[in-house]
C-alpha positions in Angstrom: 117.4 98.9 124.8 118.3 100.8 121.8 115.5 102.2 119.6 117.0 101.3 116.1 115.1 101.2 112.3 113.2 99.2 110.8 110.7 98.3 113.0 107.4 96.1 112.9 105.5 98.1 115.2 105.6 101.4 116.9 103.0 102.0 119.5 102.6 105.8 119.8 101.5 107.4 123.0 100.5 111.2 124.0 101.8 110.7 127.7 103.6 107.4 129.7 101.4 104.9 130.3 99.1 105.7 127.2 100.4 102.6 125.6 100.1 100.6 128.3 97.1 100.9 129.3 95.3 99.6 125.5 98.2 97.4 123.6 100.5 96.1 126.5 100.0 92.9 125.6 100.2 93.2 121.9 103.5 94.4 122.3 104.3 91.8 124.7 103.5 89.0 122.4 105.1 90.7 119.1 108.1 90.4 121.0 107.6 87.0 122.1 107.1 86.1 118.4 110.0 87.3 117.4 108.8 90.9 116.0 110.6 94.6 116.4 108.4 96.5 118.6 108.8 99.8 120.0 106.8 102.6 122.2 106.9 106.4 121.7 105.9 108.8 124.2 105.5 112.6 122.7 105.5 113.9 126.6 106.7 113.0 129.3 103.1 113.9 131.4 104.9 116.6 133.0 100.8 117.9 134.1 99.7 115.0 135.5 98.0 115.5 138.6 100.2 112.9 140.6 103.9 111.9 139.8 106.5 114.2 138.5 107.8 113.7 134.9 111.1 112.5 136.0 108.6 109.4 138.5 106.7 108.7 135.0 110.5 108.5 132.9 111.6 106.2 135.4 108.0 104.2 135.9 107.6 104.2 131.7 111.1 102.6 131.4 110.4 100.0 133.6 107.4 99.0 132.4 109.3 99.3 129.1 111.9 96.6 130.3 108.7 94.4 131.3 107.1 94.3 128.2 110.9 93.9 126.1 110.5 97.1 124.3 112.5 100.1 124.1 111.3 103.6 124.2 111.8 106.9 123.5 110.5 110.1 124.6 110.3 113.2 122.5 109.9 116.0 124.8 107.1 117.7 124.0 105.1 119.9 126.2 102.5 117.8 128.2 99.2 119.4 126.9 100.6 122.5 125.2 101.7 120.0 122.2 100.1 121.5 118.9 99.7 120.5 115.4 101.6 123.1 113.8 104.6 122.1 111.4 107.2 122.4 113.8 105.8 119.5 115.9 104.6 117.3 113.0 108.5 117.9 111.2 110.1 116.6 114.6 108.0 113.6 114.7 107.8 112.9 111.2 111.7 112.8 111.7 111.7 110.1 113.8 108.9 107.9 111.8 111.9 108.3 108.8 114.2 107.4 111.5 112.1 104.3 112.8 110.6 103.4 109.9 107.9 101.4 111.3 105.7 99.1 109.4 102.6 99.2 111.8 101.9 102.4 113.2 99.9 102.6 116.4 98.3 105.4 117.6 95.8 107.0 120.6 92.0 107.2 119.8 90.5 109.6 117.5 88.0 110.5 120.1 88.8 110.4 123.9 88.1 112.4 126.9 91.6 113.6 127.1 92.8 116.4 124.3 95.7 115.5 124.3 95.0 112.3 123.1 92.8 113.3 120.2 95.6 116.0 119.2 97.9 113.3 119.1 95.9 110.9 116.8 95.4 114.1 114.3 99.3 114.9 114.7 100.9 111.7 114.2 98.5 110.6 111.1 99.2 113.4 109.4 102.9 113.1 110.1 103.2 109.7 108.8 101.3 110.5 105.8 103.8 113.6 105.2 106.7 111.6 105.8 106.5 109.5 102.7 106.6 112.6 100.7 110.2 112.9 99.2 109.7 116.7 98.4 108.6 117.7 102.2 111.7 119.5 103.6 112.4 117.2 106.6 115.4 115.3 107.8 115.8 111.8 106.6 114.6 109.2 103.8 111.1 109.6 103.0 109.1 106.8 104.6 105.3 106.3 105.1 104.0 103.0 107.8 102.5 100.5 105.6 99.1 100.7 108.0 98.1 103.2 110.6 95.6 101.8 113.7 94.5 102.7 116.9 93.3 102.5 120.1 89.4 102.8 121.1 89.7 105.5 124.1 87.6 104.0 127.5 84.1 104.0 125.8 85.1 102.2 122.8 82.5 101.1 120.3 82.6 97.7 118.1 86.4 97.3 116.9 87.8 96.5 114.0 90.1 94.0 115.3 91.0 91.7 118.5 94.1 90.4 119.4 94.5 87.3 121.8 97.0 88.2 124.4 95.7 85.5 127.3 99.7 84.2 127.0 101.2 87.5 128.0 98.3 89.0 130.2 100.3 88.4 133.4 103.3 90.3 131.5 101.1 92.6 130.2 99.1 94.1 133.5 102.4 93.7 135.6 104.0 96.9 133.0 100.8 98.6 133.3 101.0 98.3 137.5 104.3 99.6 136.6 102.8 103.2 137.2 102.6 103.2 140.4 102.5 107.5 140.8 99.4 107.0 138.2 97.0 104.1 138.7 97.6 103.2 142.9 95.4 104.0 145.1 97.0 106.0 147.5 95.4 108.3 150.4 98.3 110.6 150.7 97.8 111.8 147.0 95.3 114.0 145.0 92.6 111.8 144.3 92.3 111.5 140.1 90.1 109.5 137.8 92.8 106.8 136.4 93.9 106.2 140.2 90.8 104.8 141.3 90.3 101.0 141.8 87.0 101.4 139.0 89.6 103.0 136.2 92.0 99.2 136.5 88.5 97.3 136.7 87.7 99.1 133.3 90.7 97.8 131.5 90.1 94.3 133.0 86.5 94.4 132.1 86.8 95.5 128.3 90.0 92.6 128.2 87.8 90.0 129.4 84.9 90.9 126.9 87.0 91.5 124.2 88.2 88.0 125.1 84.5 86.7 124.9 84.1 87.8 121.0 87.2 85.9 120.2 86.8 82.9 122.4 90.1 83.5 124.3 90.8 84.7 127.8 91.8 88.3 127.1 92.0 90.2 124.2 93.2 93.8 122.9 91.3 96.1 120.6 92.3 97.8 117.4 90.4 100.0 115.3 91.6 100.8 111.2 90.4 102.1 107.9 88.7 99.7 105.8 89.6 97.7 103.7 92.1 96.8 106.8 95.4 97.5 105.5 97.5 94.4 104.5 100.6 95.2 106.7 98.3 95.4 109.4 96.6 91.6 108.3 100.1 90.3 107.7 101.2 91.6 111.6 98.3 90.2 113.0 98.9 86.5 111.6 102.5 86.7 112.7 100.8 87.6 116.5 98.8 84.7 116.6 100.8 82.2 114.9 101.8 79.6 116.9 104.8 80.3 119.5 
């Protein structure tokens, strides 16, 4: 699938599977609804403990296919990524390129550096790239709302998303990983690979699900007062199909 502007979301990730593992399903029912939705991998989690980078490419395109997104990778160097202008201009590039409404992005604060790096990075490249004097390739553009993901110990969020329609979808793209999240003797053992780490997503689905009443829900966290591209993308989620 080609990766094209103009999008209505673009769900930003520091390594494959980032993405999947929080807003699967939101992406999964924005394109059931009809909405341009995208995923964008900085790395390609060439560190990773289990899997090589070209097993996540291929694993992160198929769960890509599953969830009816494209997806594009930009190459950076799994936790050697910095914050420096060189990195933000290249990624500020493609948000001109993309020129998503809704940006999505990884938790502020999370166990992995990576992750909080990336949060800092890709706010302050979508903030830079609506600046029409910052020397950078292409049109200025700036998302209409920034949000992200809670991390695995999240607090109260902002926002909750029913995706009970396109759980199935949803968990099927993030058992996709296979190298990452399967239980598997023969490998190192890691955190994400246990059985407890899938039971975690699960778990805060199902009581996300509970505060809105609904089988499973997803998670957002925003600046307040919440944006209004973000309020106008959530009622086109939840309208009805």
């Amino acid at each position: 699938m080609s990766l094209d502007a103009g999008l209505d979301i673009l769900a930003l990730g520091a390594h494959p599977d980032d993405v999947e593992v929080h807003v699967g399903g939101l992406l999964a029912l924005a394109v059931d609804r009809g909405l341009r939705a995208a995923i964008l991998d900085l790395t390609s989690g060439d560190l990773g403990t289990r899997g090589t980078a070209d097993t996540r490419r291929t694993e992160a395109q198929e769960a890509a296919r599953i969830l009816g997104v494209p997806r594009l990778v930009m190459d950076f160097p799994d936790g050697r990524f910095t914050e420096d202008e060189a990195y933000r201009i290249r990624l500020m590039a493609e948000l001109r390129r993309l020129r998503p409404r809704v940006l999505i992005l990884p938790a502020p604060e999370d166990r992995h550096p990576d992750h909080r790096r990336a949060h800092r990075l890709a706010r302050e490249a979508a903030y830079y790239a609506g600046l029409k004097n910052y020397p950078c390739p292409g049109t200025p553009w700036r998302p209409g709302a920034l949000a992200w993901v809670g991390g695995e110990n999240p607090g109260q969020p902002d926002l909750l998303v029913d995706v009970s329609a396109v759980w199935e979808r949803r968990m099927a793209a993030f058992d996709a990983f296979g190298s990452q999240f399967t239980q598997d003797p023969s490998q190192p053992p890691t955190r994400i690979a246990h059985p407890a780490f899938r039971r975690g997503v699960l778990g805060r689905a199902m009581h996300w699900g509970s505060l809105r009443m609904c089988d499973w829900a997803e998670a957002l966290w925003c600046e307040k007062p919440v944006p209004k591209a973000l309020v106008e993308l959530l009622a086109r989620l939840e309208a009805p199909a």
